[in-house]
Backbone as CSV, one residue per row, in Angstrom:
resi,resn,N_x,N_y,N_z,CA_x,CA_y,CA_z,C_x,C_y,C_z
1,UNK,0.818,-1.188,0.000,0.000,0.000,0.000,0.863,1.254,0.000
2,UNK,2.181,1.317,0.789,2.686,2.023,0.611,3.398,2.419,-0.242
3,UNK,3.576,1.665,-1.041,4.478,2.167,-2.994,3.226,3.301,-3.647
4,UNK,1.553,2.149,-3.614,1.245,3.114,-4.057,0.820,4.379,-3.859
5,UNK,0.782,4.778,-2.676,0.939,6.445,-2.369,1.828,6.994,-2.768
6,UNK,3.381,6.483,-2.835,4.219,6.831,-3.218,4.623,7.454,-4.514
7,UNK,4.048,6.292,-5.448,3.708,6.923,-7.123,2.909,8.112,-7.256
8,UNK,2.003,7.863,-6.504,0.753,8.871,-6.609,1.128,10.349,-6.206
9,UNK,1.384,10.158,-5.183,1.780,11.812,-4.509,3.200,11.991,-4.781
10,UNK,4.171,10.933,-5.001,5.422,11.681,-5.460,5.946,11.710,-4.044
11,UNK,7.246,12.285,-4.093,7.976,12.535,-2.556,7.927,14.059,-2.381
12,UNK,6.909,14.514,-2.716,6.867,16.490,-1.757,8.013,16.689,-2.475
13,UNK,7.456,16.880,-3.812,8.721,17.636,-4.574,8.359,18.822,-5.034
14,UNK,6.005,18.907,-4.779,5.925,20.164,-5.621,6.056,21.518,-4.308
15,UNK,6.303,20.877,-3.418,6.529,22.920,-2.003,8.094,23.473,-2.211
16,UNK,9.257,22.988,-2.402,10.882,23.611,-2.683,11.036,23.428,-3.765
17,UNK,11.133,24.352,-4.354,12.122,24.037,-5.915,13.612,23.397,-5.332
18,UNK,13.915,22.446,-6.101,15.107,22.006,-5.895,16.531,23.159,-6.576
19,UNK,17.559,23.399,-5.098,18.598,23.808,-5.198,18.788,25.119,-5.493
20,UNK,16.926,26.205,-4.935,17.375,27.063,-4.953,17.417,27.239,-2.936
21,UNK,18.008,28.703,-2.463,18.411,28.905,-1.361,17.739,30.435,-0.709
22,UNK,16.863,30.862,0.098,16.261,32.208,0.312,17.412,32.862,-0.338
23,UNK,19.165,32.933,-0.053,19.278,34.125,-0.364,19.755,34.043,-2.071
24,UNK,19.913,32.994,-2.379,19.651,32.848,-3.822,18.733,33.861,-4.735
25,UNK,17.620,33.814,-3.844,15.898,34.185,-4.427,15.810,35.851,-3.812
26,UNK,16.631,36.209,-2.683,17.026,37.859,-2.273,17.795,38.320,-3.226
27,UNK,18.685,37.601,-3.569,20.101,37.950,-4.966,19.094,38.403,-6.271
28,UNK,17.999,37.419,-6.322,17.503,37.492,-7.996,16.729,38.449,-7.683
29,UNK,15.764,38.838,-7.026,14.491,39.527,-6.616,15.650,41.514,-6.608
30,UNK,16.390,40.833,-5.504,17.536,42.450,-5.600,18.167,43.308,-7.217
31,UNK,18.201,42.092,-7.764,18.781,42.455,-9.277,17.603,43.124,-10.130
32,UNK,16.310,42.929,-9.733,15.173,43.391,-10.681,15.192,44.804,-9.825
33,UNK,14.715,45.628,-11.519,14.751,47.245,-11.040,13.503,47.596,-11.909
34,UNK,12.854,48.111,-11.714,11.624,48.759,-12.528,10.508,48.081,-12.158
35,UNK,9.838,47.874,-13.625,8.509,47.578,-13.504,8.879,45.525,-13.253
36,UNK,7.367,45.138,-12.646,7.792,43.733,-13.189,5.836,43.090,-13.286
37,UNK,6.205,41.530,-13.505,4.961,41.262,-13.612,5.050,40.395,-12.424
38,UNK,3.587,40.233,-11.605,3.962,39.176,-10.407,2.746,38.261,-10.601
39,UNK,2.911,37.221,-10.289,1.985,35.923,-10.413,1.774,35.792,-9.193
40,UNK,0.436,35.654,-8.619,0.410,35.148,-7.218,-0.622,33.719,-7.313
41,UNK,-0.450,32.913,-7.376,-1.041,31.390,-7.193,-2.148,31.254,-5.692
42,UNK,-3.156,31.284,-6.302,-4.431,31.610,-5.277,-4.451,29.830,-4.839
43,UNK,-4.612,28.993,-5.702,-4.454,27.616,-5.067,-6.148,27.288,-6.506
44,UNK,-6.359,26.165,-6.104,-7.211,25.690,-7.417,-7.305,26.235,-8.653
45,UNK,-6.164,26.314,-9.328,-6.083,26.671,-10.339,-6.531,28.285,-10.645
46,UNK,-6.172,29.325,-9.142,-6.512,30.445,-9.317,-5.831,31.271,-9.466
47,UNK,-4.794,32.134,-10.620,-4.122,33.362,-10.421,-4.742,34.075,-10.396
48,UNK,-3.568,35.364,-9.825,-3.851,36.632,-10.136,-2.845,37.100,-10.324
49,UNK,-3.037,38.074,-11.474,-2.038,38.606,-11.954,-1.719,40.259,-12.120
50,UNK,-0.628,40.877,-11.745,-0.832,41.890,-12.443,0.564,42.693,-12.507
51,UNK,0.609,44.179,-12.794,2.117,44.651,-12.674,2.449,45.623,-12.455
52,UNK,3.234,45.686,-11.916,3.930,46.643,-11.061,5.126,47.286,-10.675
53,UNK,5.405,48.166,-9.510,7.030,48.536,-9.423,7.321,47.825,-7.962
54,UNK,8.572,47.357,-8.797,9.423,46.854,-7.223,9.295,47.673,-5.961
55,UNK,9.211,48.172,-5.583,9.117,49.451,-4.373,10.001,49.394,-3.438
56,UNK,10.946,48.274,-2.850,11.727,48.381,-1.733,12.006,46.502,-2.047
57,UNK,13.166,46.531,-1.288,14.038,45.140,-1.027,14.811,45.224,0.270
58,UNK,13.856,44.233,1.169,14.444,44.058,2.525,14.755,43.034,2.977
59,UNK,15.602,43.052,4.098,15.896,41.889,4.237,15.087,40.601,4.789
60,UNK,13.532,40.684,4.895,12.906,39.964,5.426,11.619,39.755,4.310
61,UNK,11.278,40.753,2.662,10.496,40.806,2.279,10.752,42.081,1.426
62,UNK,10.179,41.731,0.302,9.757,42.760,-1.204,8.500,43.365,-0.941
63,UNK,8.724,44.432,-1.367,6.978,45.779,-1.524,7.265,45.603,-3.541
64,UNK,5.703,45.440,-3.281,5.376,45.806,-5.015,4.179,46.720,-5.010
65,UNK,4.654,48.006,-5.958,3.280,49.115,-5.988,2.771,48.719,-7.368
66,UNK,1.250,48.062,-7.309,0.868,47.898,-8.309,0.634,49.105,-9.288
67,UNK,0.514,48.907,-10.493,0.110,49.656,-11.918,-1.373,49.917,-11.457
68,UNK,-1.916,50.310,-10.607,-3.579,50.598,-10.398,-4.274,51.733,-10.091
69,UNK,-4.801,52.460,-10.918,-5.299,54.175,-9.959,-5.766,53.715,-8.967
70,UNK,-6.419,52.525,-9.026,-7.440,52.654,-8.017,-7.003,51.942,-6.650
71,UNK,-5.816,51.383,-6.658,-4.986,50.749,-5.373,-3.760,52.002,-5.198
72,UNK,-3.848,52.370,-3.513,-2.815,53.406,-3.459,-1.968,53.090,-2.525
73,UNK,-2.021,51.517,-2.260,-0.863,50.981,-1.293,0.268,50.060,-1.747
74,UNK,1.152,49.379,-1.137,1.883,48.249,-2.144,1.303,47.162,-0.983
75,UNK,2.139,46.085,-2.272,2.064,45.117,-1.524,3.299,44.659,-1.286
76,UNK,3.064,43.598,0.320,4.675,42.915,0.002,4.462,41.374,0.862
77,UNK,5.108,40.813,-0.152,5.556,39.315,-0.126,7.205,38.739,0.367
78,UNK,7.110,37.466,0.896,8.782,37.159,1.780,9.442,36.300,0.726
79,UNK,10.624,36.032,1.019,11.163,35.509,-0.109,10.583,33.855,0.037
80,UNK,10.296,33.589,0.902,9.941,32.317,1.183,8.768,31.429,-0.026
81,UNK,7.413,32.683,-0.396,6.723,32.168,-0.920,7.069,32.445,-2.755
82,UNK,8.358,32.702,-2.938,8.459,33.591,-4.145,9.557,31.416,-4.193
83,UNK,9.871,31.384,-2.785,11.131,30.002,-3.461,9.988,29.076,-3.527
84,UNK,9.146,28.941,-2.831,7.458,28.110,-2.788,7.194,27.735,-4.043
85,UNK,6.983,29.065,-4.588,5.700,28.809,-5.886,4.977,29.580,-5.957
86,UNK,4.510,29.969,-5.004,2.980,31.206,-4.661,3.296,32.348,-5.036
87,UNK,4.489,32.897,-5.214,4.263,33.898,-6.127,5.488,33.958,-7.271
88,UNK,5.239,34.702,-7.736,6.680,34.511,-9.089,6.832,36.156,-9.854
89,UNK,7.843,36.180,-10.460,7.816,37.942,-10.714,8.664,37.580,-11.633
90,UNK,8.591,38.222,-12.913,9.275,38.221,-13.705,9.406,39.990,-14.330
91,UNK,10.791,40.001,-15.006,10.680,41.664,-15.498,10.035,41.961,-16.767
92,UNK,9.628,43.219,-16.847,8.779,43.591,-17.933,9.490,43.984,-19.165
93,UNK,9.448,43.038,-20.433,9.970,43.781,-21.151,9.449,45.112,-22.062
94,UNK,10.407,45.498,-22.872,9.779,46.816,-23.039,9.733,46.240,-24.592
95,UNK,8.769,47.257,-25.124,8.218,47.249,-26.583,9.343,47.863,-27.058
96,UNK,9.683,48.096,-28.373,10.603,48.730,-29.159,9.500,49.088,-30.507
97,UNK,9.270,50.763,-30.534,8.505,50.853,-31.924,9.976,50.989,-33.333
């Protein structure tokens, strides 16, 4: 019985990405400057998405000020859920006319 749980659920490989390290994920998150896009993984197949400016890099957690008239606060997320999965940020590229 116990193999087949094993197949099934796998060994808890989908909560750590393998071989990255918090300050790995402070290093990459520190290197982004401007605008970016952030993914936040609601859980059943729910994002949300949207984009924004980096706003600050601390040592315990990122501020992102969204692109929104109508939101006039940031938000901020720890590096913990960015090495998770739950959220993800990538930089914005720019158009070229």
């Amino acid at each position: 019985m116990r193999g087949i749980f094993a197949r099934v659920l796998g060994k808890n490989r989908g909560m750590k990405r393998q071989g990255q390290t918090l300050n790995e994920v402070r290093r990459a998150i520190g290197s982004l400057r401007g605008k970016v896009d952030v993914t936040i993984e609601l859980g059943r197949n729910k994002r949300l998405k949207y984009r924004g400016e980096l706003a600050g890099v601390y040592p315990a957690l990122f501020t992102v000020r969204p692109d929104d008239g109508h939101f006039l606060g940031k938000t901020s997320y720890s590096y913990a859920e960015v090495l998770c999965g739950s959220v993800k940020l990538s930089p914005v590229k720019e158009r070229r006319a």
